[in-house]
Structures are given as C-alpha cells and as structure tokens.
N, C-alpha and C positions, 0 to 999 in steps of 0.2 A: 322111380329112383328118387332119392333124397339126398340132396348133398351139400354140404357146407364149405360156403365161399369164405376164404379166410387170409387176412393179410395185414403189414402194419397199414396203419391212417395215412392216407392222404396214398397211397400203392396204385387207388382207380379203383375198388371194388364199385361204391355205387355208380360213377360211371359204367363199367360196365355191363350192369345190369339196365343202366339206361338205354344201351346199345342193343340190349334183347331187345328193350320194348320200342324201341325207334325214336324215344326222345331227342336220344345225340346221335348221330352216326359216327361212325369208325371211318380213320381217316383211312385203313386198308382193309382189304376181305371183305369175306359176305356173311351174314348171320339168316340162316334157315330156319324157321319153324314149318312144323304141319301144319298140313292144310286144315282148313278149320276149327287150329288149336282154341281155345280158350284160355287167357291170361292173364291173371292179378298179383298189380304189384301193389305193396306196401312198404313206401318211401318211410326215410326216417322223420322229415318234418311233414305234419299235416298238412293235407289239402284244404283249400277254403270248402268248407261242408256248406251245406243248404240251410235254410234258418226251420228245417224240420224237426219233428222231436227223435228223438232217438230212436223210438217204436218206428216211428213210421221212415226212418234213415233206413232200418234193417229189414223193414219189409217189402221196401222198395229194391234190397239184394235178393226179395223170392220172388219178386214179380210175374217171374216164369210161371213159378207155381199157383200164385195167386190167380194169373188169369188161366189157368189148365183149373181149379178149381172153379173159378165161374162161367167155365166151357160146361165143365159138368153140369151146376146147377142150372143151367138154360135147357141144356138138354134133359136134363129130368123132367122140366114143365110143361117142354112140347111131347114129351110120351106121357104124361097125365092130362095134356089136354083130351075134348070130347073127340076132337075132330080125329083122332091117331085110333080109336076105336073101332072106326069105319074104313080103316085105313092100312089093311095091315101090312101090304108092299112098304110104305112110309115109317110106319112104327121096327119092323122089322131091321129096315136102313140105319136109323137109327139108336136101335139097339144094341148094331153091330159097334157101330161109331161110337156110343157112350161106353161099350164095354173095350176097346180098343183105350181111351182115355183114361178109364176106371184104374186098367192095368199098367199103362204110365204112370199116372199119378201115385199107386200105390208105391213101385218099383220105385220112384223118385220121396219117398219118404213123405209125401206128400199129406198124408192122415196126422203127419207128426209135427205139421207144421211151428204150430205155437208152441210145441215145448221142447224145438232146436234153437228157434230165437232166443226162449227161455234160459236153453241149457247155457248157449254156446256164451251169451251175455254176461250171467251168472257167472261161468267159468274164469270168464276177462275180468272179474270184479264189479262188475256194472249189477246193482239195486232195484226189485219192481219200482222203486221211486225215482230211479232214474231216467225207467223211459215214455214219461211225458215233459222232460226238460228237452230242450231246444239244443240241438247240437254246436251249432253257434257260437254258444252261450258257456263250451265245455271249455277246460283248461286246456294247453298245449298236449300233456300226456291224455286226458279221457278222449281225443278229437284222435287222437293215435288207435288208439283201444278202439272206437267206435269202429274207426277203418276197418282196422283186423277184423272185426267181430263182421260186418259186413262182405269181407272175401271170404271169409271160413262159409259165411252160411251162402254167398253162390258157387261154389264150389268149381274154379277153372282146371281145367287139368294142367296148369302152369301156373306154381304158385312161387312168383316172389319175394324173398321179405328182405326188407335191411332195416337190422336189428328189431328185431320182433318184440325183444325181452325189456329193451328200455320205458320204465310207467310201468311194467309188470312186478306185483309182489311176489314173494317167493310161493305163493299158494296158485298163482295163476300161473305163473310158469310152468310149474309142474301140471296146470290140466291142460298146459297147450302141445307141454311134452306128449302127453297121452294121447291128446286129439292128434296131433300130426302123425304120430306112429300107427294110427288108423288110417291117416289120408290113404284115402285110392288113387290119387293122381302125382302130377312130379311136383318134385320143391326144388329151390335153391335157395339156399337161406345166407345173408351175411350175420355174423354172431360173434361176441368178444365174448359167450357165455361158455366156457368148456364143458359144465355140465350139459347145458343144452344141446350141444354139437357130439357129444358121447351118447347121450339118449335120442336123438333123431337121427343125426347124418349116418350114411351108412357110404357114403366116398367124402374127400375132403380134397376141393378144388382151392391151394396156396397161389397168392397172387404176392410175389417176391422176387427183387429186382427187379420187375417190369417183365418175369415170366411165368407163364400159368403153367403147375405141375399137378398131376391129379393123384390121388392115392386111394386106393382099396382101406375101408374100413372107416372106424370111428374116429375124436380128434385125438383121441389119446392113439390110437394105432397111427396116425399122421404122423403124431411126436416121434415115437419110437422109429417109425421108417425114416422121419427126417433126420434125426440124431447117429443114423447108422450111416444116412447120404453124406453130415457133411463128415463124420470122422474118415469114408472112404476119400472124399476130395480134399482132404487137407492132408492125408498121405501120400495121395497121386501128386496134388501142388507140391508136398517138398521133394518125393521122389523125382519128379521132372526138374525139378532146381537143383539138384542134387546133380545129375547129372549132367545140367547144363554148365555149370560151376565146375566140374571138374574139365569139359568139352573145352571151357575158354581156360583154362589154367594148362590144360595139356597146348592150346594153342598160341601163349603168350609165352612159353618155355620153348616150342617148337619150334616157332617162326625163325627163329635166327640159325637153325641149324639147318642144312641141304638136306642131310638124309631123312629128315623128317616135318621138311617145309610141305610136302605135297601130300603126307598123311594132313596134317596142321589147315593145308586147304580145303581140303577135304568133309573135317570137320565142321571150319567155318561157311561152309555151301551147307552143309547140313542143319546146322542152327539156323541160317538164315531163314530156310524150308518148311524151319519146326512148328507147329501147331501151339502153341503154347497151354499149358489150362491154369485159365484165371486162380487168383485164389479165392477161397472160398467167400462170399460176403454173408456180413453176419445184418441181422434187422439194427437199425438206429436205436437205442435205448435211454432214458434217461439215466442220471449217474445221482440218485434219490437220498440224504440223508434225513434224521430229523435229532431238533438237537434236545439234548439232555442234560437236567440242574444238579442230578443227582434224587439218591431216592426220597419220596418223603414217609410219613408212618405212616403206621399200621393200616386204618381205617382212611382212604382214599375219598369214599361216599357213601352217603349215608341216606338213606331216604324211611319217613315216617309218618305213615298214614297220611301218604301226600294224595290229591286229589286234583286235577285240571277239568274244568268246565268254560265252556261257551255260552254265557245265557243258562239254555235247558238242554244243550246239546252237552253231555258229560262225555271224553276222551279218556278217560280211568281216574278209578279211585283207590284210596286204600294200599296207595301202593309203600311197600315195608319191605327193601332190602340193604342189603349190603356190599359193598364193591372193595376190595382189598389191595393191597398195595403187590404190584405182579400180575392181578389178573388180566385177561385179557379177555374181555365179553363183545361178545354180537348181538344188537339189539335189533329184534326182530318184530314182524305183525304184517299183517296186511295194510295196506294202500288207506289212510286216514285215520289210521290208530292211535296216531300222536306220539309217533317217533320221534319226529324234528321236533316238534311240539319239548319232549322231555328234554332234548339237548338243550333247547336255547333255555327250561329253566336249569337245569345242570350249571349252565353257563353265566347266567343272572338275566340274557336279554327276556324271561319271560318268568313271570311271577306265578307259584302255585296259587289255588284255589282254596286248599285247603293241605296242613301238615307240615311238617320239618325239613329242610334239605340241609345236609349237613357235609362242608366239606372238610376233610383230616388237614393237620398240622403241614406245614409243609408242601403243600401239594400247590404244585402251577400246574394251570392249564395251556392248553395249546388246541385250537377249532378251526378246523375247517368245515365251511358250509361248503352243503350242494349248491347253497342258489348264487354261491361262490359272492356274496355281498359287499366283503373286506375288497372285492376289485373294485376300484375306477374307471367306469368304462371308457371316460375319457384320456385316461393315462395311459404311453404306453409300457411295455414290459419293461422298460430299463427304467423309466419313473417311476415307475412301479414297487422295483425293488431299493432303488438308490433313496426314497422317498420315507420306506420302510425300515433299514440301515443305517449305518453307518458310513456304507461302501462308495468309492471313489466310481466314475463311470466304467474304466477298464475292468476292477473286481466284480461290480455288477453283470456286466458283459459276460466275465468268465462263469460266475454262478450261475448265470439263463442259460450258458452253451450247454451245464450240466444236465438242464430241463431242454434239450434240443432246437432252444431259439437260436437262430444263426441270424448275421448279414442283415439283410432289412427287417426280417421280423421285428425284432427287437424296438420299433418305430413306430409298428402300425400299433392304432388304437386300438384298448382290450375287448371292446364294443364291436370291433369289425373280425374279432379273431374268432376260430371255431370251436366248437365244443368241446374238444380235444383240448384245442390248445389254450383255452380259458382254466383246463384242470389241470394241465400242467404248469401253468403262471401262479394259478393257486396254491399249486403244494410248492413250488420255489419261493413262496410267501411263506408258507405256514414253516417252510426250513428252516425262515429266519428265525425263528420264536424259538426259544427255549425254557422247557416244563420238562415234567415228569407222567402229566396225565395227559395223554392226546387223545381227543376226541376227533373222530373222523364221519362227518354226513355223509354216506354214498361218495366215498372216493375214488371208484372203481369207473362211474357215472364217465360216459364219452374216452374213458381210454382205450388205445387196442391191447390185444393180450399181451403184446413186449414189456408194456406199461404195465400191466394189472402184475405182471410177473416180477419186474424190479419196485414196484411198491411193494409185495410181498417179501423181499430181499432184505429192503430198508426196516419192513416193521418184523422181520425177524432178528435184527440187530438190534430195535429198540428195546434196550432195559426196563422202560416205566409200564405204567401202568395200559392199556390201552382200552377203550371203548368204541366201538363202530357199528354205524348202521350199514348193511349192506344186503343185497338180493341177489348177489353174484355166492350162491352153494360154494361153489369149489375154494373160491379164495376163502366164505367163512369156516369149511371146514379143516384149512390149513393154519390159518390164524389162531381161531380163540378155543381157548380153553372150557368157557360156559357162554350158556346162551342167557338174555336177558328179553322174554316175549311179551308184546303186549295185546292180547285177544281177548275178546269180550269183557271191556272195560277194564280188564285184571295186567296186572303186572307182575310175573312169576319170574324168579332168576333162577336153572338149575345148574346144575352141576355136571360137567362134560360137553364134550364139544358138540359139531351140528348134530353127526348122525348119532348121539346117545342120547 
C-alpha cells in the first residue's frame, strides 16, 4: 500500500512518522509493526553522512548483496580447487550450497548490481562525476538526494519519506514517480507535491485539527471527498443551530406562561443533553497580496545572445528571447542549469558573460529569493517589516497576522524560525514592494498545500507581468501561460503552458 500523509505545517506530520520509527514516543497508544519488518526513513534535513564517496555511500546500501556475491566467488574457488576432485561427497555439498545462493542472488537482482546504482543515482540527478566526491563535502539538497538514492537501492518494505521532492528537479520527480509506482513494498510519504500524491498515493492519510482521517484514492479523490465532507457538516452545523435557536426562543416565550412552562422545561433538559456538532474548521491560511504600479510597455525583457560562463564551466549561451508585458512564464531545467543564475542577472545581482539584457520602459521589478537573502537573520518579523515600511508597530503586526505570525512569533529571530515560516516572512517582505514584474525563485519551497494554494489566489489576481521558477507541476501548470527552459546549455521560450 502507498499512501500519502497530508496536512498543514506545523499539524505533527513529521512527528508522526517519528513515532513509527521510535525516535519520539507517543504520549498515548501503542504503534505495531511486523515482525521483522524492514524500515527506511527519509527525514527532511540530512543526516551527518560519512566522509565516504558517494560510490562507496551507496554500496554500502547493497552490502547484502555485495557479500552474497563474495559468498559465491569463494565458493567457485573451493569447487575448482584440486582437492574437490577427489572429493565428490564435498564438491557435491557444495554445489548444492552455491546453487541455492546463485538463485538468490539472481532473484535479488543481484547480476544487476552496478547498473541499479547507476540507474537509480542517474534518476536522482547525481553524474558518473559525481560518485567519487565525498558525501560530506555535498550541499544540504545533494546529502538529501544521496539518502534517497541509498533507501531506494536497500529496498525496506517500509518506506518513509518526508518530503521526498524537495532538491528534486522536475525530471527527477517524475523518475521517482515511476520508481515508486514499481515499489513492491509499503510507503508512506509526506508531500506538499499534489502531482506527486496523484501519481503515487493510492489512499490519502489527512492530519487536521489534531485528527487523522484516511481516504480511498488519490489526492485529487481526497479533495473531492473532503469538499463533500465539509459541505455535509456545515449544513448539519446550521441545521443543529437552527434548531437549537428556535428550542431557546420557544423557551424564553414559554417560561412565563403555566400551560407551557413544563413543555419549555422540557426542552431546556433537552438542550442541556444535546450533543452539539462543532462547526466546521477550516486549515489556517495566509491572507497573500502582492502590490501593483500599474502596467508598463510592451517589451517587459529582452535577452540577446546573452551567455553565462564560470571559468570553462559554461551555464548557457546564445540565449535570444522575449518576455511581454502579461505573460506569465515558468522557468524551468534541471538541478544546476542556471536558473537562479538567470534571475539574479534579470535582476542586475549577476553580470552576463556575454550579450544584451534589455529591460522595457516602465517595468519595476519585485524578487524573491529562494535563498530568501533580503532576511536578516538576526531581525525579527516585526523589524523585519517595520524596518522595510513605513509601518507603525501595530500595522506591522496586523500585516504578519495576514502571513499567520501571531503573539510571540512575531519576536523570535528569523534565523531561528522554520522553513516555512522564513517563506512566509519572505513573501510578507516581497508584499511590501510594489512593480509590475515579479520575479518569484521557488516560492512554493517549504510551504504546505494551504500556502501553495492562497499563493496561487494572489498571483491569479496579479495583473503584471510574472516570471517563476518552480518544480511544483501542478502549480506551474495553473499559473503560466509559456514555459521558459534551460537544457543543454540552450535557452528556449515556447508557447503554452506545462503540458503543451
């Protein structure tokens, strides 16, 4: 079974999944596994790895297999020695024993060893040039990616992940969609990716208000069964008020009369009795806008035979297009293609190599980074904003409650706050700004779906132009109009959204 844990931030999901693996315990109940299950989790932050190389990180995940392979080749030498000749009670034993092995090992993929590590590495993004570097030595996302790559190839039949897709580009995604939909054993995955959770999970376990409800099917079937849940409970909530409402008006008219004191009693033993059903709660959301100068012309951007190099390491050349005032493009590519790379020269923080960049008349920008840099980590959210404005403390106040800072938040350092909440401080930053071109690096980055969904709200109300990088499919193929790719050195802009 595969099933997808799903909830807002901060609800307990990784907790939870801490509770399988006995990291935390549960202050109540008991949690069961099979006997001799086997289980890998894949936390969101990396573990301290070994100062191994990546080769040798991953085949220390087949070890199994590696010494089942050197069972065999010992035993091949003692049945070509002389002495097994003269021997054939011994060789005979033997024989049986290496063929009993043989057929393991085959049955365990074993013949295929190096071109799983090969595959399944390749698929994560990871380079033959990558696995004689030092794991160590990897960025926060590749030390991620290694992990993964490392459970996929021991294969438990309990597979954890919280969030899997974060570090992955849109090409690895889609082969771990693939790979998973082969798994033979169980997953539970946590996921803010809805395509992901559509193409793997086949139940969808919701952790909201502090209760787990499970549902048949994928997350778009989740949707539709939750969207019918809450419309039933918010007509049982007014029907029950409805007639509780009328229970006390019958008994505040009654009271004073005799002949209808002891019906009027009656009723009020009955209210007292009543069960009541809550009203419905809805997930916390932010309240996201972003602001607007007004249009500018025609030509928004312009790029001409522009070119980015490192040294000898070239990131694309020759790149020749155009960006209009309206459009709304997704720039896309794999993992070190020089995505961010083009925004900050978009931006001015990064100088081409070679070629024109040309901005139109009129055109303000407005950028948010991934690596969210415009924070202070030493500031917190309410100097943050006040620092950034105009804003009096109390207005500041009221604009962070719109991004769901409450009470003390508001206080702590943006250096101690989470991932999450560093991107939602961020775009209550970028709200202040007002352009007509917003540029968005992975906005999507640490929000839960409630988030990714009232961001998609806000930029369906923005007027201007928009440009985004993003690896969340479903939000690019809501949002943009054309995609904007950068693959093998090249820079191509077509026409129509993702799936055209």
């Amino acid at each position: 079974e595969k099933a997808g844990l799903v909830g807002p931030n901060g609800a307990g999901k990784t907790t939870l999944l801490k509770i399988v693996t006995g990291e935390e315990e549960a202050d109540e109940g008991e949690v069961y596994l099979a006997k001799g299950l086997s289980l890998g989790y894949l936390r969101q932050k990396p573990e301290i790895l070994p100062r191994a190389t990546l080769k040798e990180h991953l085949m220390e995940a087949l070890k199994d297999m590696v010494f089942l392979r050197q069972e065999l080749a010992s035993l091949e030498q003692q049945m070509a020695s002389p002495a097994m000749k003269e021997n054939s009670t011994a060789l005979a034993s033997l024989m049986e024993k290496y063929g009993e092995l043989a057929h393991l090992f085959e049955e365990k993929g074993g013949y295929m060893l190096e071109k799983r590590l090969v595959d399944v590495a390749g698929g994560l993004g990871f380079t033959e040039g990558d696995f004689e570097r030092r794991v160590s030595e990897f960025s926060g996302g590749e030390k991620t990616r290694a992990q993964l790559a490392s459970l996929l190839l021991q294969e438990p039949d309990l597979l954890l992940l919280d969030e899997p897709t974060n570090y992955l580009d849109i090409d690895a995604v889609e082969w771990l969609e693939s790979f998973l939909r082969e798994w033979s054993g169980s997953i539970l995955v946590v996921s803010h990716d809805r395509y992901f959770l559509d193409r793997v999970a086949g139940r969808i376990v919701a952790l909201r208000n502090r209760n787990l409800r499970n549902y048949r099917g994928n997350y778009s079937a989740y949707v539709s069964q939750r969207e019918m849940e809450e419309i039933s409970a918010e007509k049982a909530y007014k029907k029950q008020q409805a007639a509780i409402n009328k229970d006390l008006q019958f008994i505040r008219t009654a009271a004073a009369d005799e002949r209808t004191k002891r019906q009027a009693r009656s009723r009020e033993k009955r209210l007292q009795a009543l069960k009541t059903v809550s009203r419905p709660g809805k997930d916390k959301s932010m309240n996201l806008n972003f602001g607007f100068t007004g249009r500018s012309g025609k030509i928004v951007l312009a790029m001409e035979n522009v070119s980015k190099a490192f040294g000898e390491t070239v990131l694309f050349k020759d790149a020749d297009f155009e960006i209009n005032w309206g459009d709304r493009v997704a720039l896309v590519g794999p993992n070190g293609a020089g995505k961010t790379t083009l925004l900050r020269m978009i931006t001015g923080e990064e100088m081409q190599s070679e070629g024109k960049i040309y901005l139109g008349p009129s055109v303000r920008m407005v950028y948010f980074d991934q690596e969210q840099q415009q924070l202070d980590l030493l500031s917190t959210p309410l100097e943050t904003i006040m620092n950034a404005s105009s804003m009096g403390e109390m207005e500041a106040r009221k604009h962070l409650g719109r991004y769901l800072f409450r009470d003390d938040e508001i206080f702590k350092k943006a250096g101690e706050l989470s991932g999450g909440e560093k991107s939602r401080l961020a775009l209550a930053k970028v709200a202040l700004a007002e352009g007509n071109f917003l540029i968005l690096d992975e906005p999507t980055n640490h929000l839960d779906i409630t988030g990714v969904e009232e961001l998609e709200t806000a930029l369906d109300d923005y007027p201007g132009t928009l440009l985004v990088v993003s690896h969340d499919r479903y939000f690019i193929a809501r949002m943009v109009t054309r995609i904007l790719e950068i693959r093998d050195r090249r820079v191509r802009l077509f026409k129509g959204g993702y799936r055209e």
